[in-house]
C-alpha positions in Angstrom: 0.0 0.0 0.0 1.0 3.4 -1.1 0.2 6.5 1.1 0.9 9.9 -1.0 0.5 13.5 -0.1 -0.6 15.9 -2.9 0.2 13.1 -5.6 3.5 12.6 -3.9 4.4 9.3 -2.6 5.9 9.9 1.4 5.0 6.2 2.5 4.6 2.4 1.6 3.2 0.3 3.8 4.4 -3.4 3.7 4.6 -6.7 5.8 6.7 -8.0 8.3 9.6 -9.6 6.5 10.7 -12.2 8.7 9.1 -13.0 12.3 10.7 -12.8 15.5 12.7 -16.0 17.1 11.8 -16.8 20.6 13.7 -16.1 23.5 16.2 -18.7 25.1 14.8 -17.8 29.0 17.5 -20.4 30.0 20.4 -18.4 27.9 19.0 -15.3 28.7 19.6 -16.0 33.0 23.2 -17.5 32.4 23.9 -13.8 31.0 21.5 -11.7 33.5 23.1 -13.7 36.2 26.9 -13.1 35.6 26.3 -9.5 34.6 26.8 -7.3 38.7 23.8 -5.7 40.2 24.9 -2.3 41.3 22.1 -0.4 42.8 24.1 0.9 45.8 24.3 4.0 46.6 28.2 4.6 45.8 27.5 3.8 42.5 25.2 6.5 41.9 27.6 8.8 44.2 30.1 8.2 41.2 27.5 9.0 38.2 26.9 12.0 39.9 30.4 13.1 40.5 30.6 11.9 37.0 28.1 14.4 35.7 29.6 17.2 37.2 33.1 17.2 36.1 
């Protein structure tokens, strides 16, 4: 499908071209799990001493 403006083409609509693979849940942990959860507050101390230099 072609959407024009004043005779002017300015969009085509099409389909998908390829659908989406599923997510590995099992791969996905193993590399949430290794990856360091650092919501303590000395983290954000440095992001913010970060900011301002």
């Amino acid at each position: 499908m072609l959407i024009t403006k004043r005779g002017k083409a300015i969009a085509r609509l099409s389909s998908a071209t390829a659908p989406k693979k599923p997510i590995d849940a099992h791969a996905l942990r193993q590399v949430t799990d290794t990856q360091h959860n650092r919501t303590d507050e000395s983290f954000m101390r440095r992001v913010r001493d970060g900011a301002r230099c």
